[in-house]
N, C-alpha and C positions, 0 to 999 in steps of 0.2 A: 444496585443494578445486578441481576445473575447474571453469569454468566453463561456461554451456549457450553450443553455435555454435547457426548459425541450422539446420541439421538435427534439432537437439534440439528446438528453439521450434517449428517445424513440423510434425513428431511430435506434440508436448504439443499443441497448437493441433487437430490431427485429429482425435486421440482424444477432445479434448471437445467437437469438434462433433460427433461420433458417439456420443457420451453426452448432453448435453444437448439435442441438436438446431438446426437453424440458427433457429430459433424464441425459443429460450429463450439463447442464449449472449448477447445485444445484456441483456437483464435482469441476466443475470449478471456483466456488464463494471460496467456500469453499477452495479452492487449494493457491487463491488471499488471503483470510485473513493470511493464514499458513506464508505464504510470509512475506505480512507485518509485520505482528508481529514480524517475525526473525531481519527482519530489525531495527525494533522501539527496540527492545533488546537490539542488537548490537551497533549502533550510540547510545543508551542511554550507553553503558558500554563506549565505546569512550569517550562521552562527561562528565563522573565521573571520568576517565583518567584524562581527560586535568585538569579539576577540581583541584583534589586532583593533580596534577603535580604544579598549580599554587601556592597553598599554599604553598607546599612544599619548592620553590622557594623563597618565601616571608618570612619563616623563617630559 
């Protein structure tokens, strides 16, 4: 699978400021960190689960 060069990012980048507006794209960035971080939270609480589950295990 290629990967995106910076021609691609700058394309992708265009089109959604010509979709969204210069307006609404800074909502939308912002909306994407909100996001991830819940994610990175989460799967990190998961992976202190398995964690402490193996230990557990082991004694």
């Amino acid at each position: 699978m290629p990967s995106l060069g910076p021609g691609s990012l700058l394309l992708i980048a265009l089109v959604a400021l010509l979709i969204f507006g210069p307006k609404k794209l800074p909502e939308l960035g912002k909306a994407a960190g909100n996001t991830l971080r819940e994610f990175k939270n989460a799967t990190k609480g998961l992976a202190d689960d398995d964690d402490d589950k193996k230990k557990n295990d082991k004694q």
